[in-house]
N, C-alpha and C positions, 0 to 999 in steps of 0.2 A: 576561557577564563572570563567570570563574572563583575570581577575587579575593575576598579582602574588601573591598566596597564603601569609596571611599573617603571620609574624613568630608565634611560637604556646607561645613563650612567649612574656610578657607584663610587662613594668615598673610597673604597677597597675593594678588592676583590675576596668572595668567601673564599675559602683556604681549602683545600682538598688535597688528600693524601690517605695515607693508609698505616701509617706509622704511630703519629701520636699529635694532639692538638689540644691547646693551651688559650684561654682569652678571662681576661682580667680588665678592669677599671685605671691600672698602670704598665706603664709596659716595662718596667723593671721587673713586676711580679710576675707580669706571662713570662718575659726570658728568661728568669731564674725556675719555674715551673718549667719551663719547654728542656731547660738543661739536665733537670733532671731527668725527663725522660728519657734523651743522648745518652744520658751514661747509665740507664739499663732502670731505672726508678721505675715505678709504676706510678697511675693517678694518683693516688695519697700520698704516696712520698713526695711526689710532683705537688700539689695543692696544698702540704702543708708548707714545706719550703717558701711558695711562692707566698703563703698568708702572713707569715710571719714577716717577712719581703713590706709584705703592705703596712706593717705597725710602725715600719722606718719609713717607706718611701709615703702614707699618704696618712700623716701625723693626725689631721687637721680632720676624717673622714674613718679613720678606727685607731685602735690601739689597745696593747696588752691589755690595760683593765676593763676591756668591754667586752662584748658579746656575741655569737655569731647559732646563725642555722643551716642546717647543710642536708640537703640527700643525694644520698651513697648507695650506688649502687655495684657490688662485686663481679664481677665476670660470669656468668651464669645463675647470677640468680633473676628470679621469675619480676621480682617490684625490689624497691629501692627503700632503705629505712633512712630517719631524719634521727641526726646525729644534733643533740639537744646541747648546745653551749650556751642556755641562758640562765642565770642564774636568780635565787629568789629573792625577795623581802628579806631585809635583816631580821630580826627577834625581836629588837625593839622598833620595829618599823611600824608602828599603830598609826592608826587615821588619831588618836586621842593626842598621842605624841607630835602629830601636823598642825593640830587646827591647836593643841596648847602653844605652839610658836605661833600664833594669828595667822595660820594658811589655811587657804582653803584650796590651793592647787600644790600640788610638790614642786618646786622650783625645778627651771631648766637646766642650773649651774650649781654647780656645788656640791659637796662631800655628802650633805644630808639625800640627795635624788638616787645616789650609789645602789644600786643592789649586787650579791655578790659577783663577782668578775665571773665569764663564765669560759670566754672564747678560749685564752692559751691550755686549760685542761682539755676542752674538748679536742681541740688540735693534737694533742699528744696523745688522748685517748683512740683517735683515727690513727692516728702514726702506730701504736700498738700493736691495735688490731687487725688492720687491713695495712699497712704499709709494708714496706722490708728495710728499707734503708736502719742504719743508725742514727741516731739523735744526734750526734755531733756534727755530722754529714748532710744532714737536713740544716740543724740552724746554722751553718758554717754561712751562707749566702746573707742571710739577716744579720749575723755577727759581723761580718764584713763592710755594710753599708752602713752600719750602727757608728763601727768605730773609724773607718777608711774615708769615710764620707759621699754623699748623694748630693745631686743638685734638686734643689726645694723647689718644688712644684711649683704653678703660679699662683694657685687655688689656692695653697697651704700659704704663698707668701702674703695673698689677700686675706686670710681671716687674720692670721697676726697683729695685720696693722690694722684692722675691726676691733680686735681686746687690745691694741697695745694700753692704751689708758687704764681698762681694767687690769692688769697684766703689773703696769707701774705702781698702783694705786692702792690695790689689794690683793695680788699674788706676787708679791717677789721670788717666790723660786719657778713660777712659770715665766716671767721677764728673764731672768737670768738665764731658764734655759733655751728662751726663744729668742732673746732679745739680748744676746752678751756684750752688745757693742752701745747697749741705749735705745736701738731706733730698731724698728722691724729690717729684716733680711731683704733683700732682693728676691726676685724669681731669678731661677737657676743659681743662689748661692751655691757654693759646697757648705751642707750641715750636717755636723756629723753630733750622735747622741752613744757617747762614751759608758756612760752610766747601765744604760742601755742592753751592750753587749757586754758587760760586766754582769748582769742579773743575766743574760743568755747563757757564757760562758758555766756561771757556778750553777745553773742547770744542766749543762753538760758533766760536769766536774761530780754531781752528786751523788754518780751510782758507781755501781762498784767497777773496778778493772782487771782487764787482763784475762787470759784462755782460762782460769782457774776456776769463774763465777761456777759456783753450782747452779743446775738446769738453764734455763735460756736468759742471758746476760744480757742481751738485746732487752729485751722487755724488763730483766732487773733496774735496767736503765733509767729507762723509760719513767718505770712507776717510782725510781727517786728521785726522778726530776719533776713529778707528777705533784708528790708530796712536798721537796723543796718549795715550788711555788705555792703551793695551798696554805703552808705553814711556816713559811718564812717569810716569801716575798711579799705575798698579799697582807701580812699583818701591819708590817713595815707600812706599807698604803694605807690601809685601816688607822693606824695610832696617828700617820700624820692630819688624816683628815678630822680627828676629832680635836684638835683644835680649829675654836671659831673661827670661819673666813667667811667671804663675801658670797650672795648668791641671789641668782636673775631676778629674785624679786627685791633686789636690792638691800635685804638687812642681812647679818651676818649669824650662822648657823654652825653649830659643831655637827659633825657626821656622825652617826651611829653605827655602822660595820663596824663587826668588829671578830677578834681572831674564834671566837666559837663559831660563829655565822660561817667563817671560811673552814674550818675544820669538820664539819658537818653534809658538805657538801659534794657531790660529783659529776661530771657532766655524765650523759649516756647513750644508751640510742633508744629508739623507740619505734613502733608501726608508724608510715605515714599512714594520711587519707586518702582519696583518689573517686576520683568518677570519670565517665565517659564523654568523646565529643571528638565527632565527625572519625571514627576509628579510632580512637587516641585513646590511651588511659592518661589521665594526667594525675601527679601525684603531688599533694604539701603537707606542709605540715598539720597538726592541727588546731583544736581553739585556741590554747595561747600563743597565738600567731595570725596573722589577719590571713592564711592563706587560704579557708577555704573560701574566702569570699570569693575569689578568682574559682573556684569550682561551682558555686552557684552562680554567678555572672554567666559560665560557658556553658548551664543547664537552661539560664534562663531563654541565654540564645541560640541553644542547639535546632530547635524546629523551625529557625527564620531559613528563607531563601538565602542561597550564595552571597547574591546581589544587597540584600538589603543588610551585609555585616561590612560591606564596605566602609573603615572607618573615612574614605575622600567621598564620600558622599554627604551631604543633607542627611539621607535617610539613617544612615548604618552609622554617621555619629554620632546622631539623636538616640536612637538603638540604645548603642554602646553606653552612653551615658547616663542614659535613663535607669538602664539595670542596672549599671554601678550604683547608682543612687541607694537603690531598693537592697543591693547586698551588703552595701555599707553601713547602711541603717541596722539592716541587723549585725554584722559586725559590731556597732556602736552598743547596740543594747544587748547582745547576746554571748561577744568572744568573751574569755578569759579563760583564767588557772582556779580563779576563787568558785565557791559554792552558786549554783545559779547558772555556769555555762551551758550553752545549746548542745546535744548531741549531734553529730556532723548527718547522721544518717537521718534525720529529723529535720534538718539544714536542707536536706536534698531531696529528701522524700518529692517522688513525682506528684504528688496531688498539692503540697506545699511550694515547690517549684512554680508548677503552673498557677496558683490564685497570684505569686508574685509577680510573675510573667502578663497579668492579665490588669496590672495596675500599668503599665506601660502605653501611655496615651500618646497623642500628637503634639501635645505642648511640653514645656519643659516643667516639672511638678519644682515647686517651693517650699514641697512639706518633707519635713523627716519623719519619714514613715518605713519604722520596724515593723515585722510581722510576730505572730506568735504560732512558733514551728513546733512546739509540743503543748499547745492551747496554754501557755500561761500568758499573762500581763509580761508585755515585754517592760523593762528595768530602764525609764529615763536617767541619761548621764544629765549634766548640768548643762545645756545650749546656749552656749556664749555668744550669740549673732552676732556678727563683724559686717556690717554691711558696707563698710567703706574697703576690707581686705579684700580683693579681685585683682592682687598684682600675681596668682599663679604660685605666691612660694606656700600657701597652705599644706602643710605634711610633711613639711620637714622639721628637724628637731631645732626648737628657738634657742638660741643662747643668755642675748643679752635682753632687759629692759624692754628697749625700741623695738625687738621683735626682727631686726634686720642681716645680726650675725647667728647664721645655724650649723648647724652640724650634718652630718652624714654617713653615710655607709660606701662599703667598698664590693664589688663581687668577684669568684674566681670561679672558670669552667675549667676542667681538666679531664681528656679519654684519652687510653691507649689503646695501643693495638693489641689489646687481650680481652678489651671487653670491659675493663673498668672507667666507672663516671664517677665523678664529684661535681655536686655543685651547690656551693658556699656563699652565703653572703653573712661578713663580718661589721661588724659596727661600734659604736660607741666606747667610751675612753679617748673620745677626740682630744688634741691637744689644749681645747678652751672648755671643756668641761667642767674642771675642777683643776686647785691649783698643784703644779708637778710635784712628784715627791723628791728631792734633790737629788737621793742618793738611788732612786730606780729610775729617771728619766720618765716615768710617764706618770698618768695621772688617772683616777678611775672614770665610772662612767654615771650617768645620770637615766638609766633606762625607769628606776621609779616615778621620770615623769609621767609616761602613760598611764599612772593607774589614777586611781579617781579618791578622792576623801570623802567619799558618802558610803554608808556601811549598804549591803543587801547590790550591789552591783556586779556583775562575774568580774570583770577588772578593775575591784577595790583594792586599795590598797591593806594586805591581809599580809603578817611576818609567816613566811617559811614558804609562799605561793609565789608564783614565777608573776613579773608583769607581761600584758599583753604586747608581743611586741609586733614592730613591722618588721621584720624581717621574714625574707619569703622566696627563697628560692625554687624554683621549679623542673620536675625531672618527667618527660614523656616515653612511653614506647608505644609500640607498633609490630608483633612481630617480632623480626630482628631490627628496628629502627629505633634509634634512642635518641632524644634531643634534650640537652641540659641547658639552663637558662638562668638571667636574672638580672636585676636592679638594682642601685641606689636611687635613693628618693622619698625616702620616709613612707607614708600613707600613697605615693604613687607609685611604689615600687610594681605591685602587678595588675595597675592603670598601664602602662607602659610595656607591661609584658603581653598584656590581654591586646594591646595593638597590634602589635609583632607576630603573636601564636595565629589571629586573624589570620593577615598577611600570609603566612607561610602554610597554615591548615588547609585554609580554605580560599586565598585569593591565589596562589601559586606560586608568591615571591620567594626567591632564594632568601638563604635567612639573612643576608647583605642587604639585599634591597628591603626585606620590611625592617630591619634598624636603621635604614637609613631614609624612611618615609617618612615625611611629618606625622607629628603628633599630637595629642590632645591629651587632658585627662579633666575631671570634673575636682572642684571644691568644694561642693554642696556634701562634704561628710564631716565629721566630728573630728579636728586635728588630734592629731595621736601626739600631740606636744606639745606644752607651757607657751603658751597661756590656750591654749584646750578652746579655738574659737571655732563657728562652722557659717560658713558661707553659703546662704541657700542660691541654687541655679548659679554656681561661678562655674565658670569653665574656664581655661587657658589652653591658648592652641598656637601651633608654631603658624608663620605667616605664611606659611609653603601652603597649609592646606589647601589657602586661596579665597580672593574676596569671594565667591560664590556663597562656597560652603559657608566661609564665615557670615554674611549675609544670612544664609538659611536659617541658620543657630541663632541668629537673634532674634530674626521675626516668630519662630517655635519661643520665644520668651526666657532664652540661655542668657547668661552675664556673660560675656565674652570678652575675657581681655587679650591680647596678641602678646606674645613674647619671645618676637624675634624668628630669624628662621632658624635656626639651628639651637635650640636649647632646652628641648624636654626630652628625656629617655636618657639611657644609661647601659641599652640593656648588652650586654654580652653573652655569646652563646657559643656550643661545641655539641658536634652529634655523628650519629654515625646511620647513612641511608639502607635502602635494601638488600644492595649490592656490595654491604660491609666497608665502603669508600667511608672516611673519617672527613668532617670538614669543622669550619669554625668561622667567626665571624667575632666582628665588635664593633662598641658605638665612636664616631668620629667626635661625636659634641666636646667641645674641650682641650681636643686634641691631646687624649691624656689614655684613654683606651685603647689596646692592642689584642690583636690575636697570632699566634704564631703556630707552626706545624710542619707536616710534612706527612 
């Protein structure tokens, strides 16, 4: 082994079995996934179960009116497809219609940021087609913790009392339904969201019943609980939010979603992407989604020695960061849905690869420098310098004003013993988004902050095009070896993965020990979130990596702020080795991530 050995203890132990394993962001969502496998469920029944699990148990990090990306991989099939739950730009979502309110960025908060909901269609689209369970059967566990009640996270109890003011001030139905006593909850309340499992229910209730359905009733089900929400529940959302209310740039905005935008729409699947690295195929999604940058990062450093990917080194973090720099950059000027996006095999092309790879010096570079992967002028966004932000929370999505209440993402791994993978990360429709609607318990999402108000940009904001988002789960094989993966963390989601896949590729660690090694990730990219700032040479690293290293990164000319030992990554994973043995793993930061199995 090339690495620094990794320490001999472990927050957990990976999980190994041969049965079925589960690892989630909560550990209500892995137990209600694990349970389904028990009682004969497959992955997808298993993983929608447990997703739906997360819009009750982690309010504050997703929620039915947001959005999520997934790849799915069926029991014998060769690559894995990305099951698309993001939804687009409304119709009247013009940059003319932003900048006539005086923006010039989309707000972090608020009904006007909304793009169509995408995540609960696609959940049900997976349940469809690759699941077997019932629909009643599956959200009976969500239904349960909606109306039965859960103890409220500590995470969920701290943003609360971050918006209560907001909350009192300018959302009264989000006070009322977070806040029914006046003052923010405790950690471990019992909260229970009644509303909730009433819009769960009367999508169970909407398809037909009894032995009689003509042809397969299971799926008649399905697709009328499919349509109930596109066309009943999500309007309801829609008509509340186009009354004025408050929103992160502090003036007050009506939304525009509205019931054509949702009628119009459908989640689906699609090809991933995929390239090579160290035997690996690794697969994501692709431009509207930051995920191939994590494919050009692992091209840029495919030809380094062992040694020098060590992210506990001087050398292999400087490495690390420095390519992240250069893919992010073009991420910045290249992702999107709109007119103008990079093609991915253009992204990777070896000869374009390498000129990137060769901008990689010994110093820490201070410039945002995109390339031009099919010879055009790469598309400057607008470069906010923030040179006073190097507290490390860069990339996640801002809520309020001050910049200091955000939002987040949640993820779920899921294999069985047949050979089926999921691997999901859901997000936005947090509980501080936008104000709740009374009578569906949640509230939509703000993904239109990612896109940009300047026209000719691939992630302009354009009605009927998907925004670029960060969500980014990742699926590997090998053979018969499959590893499923992923993050919360806005723009660090596969900074954080790219540590771990290291670790476990190429340095030897079980997948335990590289989530549970310190970590790092760079600032110096374009925040994918209101107020859209970019930190040249910032870095944040957990204290574990150690004065050394941290020393090294300074004197190479890194911004280096410290944050603690235990609080960057997120990542959770499930996979299955050569020898068919199933295992699993997950992150301890927070004390909120679980894996379960057998």
């Amino acid at each position: 082994m090339t690495f620094t050995p990794p320490a001999s203890f472990t927050t957990r132990p990976t999980l190994r079995g041969t049965f079925g394993m589960s690892a989630s962001t909560h550990w209500t969502a892995t137990a209600t996934a694990q349970a389904v496998l028990e009682r004969g469920g497959n992955a997808f029944d298993a993983a929608v179960a447990g997703a739906f699990v997360l819009h009750v148990v982690e309010p504050h990090l997703n929620g039915p009116g947001g959005d999520l990306v997934a790849l799915v991989r069926p029991a014998g099939a060769s690559e894995p497809v990305v099951l698309m739950g993001q939804g687009p730009a409304p119709a009247r979502a013009t940059i003319a219609h932003f900048r006539g309110r005086g923006l010039d960025l989309v707000p972090g908060a608020g009904g006007l940021a909304a793009a169509v909901p995408g995540a609960v269609d696609a959940w049900l689209l997976l349940l469809r087609d690759h699941g077997t369970w019932e629909l009643g059967d599956v959200l009976a566990y969500a239904i349960g913790y909606a109306r039965d009640g859960h103890p409220l996270v500590a995470g969920a109890a701290v943003t609360i009392a971050r918006v209560a003011a907001l909350f009192r001030d300018h959302w009264p139905s989000s006070a009322e339904r977070w806040m029914p006593q006046g003052t923010p909850p405790a950690a471990d309340s019992l909260v229970r969201n009644p509303a909730y499992a009433d819009v769960l229910e009367s999508l169970v209730a909407a398809g037909p019943r009894g032995d009689d359905v003509p042809g397969d009733g299971r799926t008649a089900r399905i697709e009328a609980a499919r349509t109930r929400w596109m066309t009943v529940v999500l309007p309801e959302a829609a008509a509340f939010i186009a009354q004025p209310h408050r929103h992160a740039d502090g003036a007050d905005h009506a939304g525009i979603l509205d019931a054509d935008d949702l009628r119009s729409w459908s989640a689906g699947f699609e090809p991933a992407v995929s390239t090579g690295f160290r035997g690996w195929d690794i697969f994501k999604a692709g431009t509207w989604s930051q995920g191939p940058a994590l494919l050009q990062t692992l091209r840029m450093l495919d030809v380094a020695d062992d040694a020098e990917l060590d992210p506990a080194t001087v050398e292999g973090a400087h490495r690390v960061l420095e390519a992240q720099k250069l893919a992010y950059a073009d991420r910045d000027a290249w992702f999107g849905d709109a007119d103008g996006a990079v093609g991915v095999d253009a992204l990777l092309a070896d000869d374009y690869v390498a000129a990137r790879r060769a901008l990689i010096g010994p110093e820490a570079s201070t410039a945002w420098h995109p390339g031009s992967p099919e010879g055009r002028a790469p598309v400057r966004p607008p470069l906010r310098t923030d040179s006073a932000r190097t507290d490390g929370s860069t990339g996640e999505p801002t809520v309020d004003r001050s910049g200091q209440t955000r939002g987040d993402t949640c993820h779920i791994d899921v294999i069985d013993r047949w050979g089926n993978v999921v691997s999901a990360t859901p997000s936005g429709g947090w509980l501080q988004s936008s104000p709740t609607v009374p009578s569906l318990g949640f509230c939509l999402g703000t993904r239109l902050q990612a896109t940009w108000l300047v026209p000719g940009h691939p992630a302009s904001l354009t009605p009927g095009r998907r925004p670029r988002t960060t969500l980014t789960p990742t699926l590997l094989s090998r053979g018969d070896e499959v590893i499923a993966l992923g993050s919360p963390g806005g723009d660090q989601q596969d900074q954080w993965q790219l540590t771990v896949l290291l670790r476990m590729l190429v340095g030897g660690y079980s997948a335990q020990q590289a989530i549970d090694a310190p970590n790092l990730h760079t600032t110096a990219l374009v925040d994918s979130f209101w107020p859209r700032t970019w930190t040249p040479a910032g870095v944040a690293v957990e204290d574990r990596l150690g004065a050394e290293v941290i020393a090294g990164l300074e004197q190479r000319g890194h911004r280096v702020r410290r944050m603690g030992d235990w609080s960057l990554g997120r990542v959770t994973a499930v996979g299955r080795g050569a020898d068919g043995t199933l295992w699993a793993a997950a992150n301890p930061r927070g004390a909120q991530g679980y894996a379960a199995g057998r």
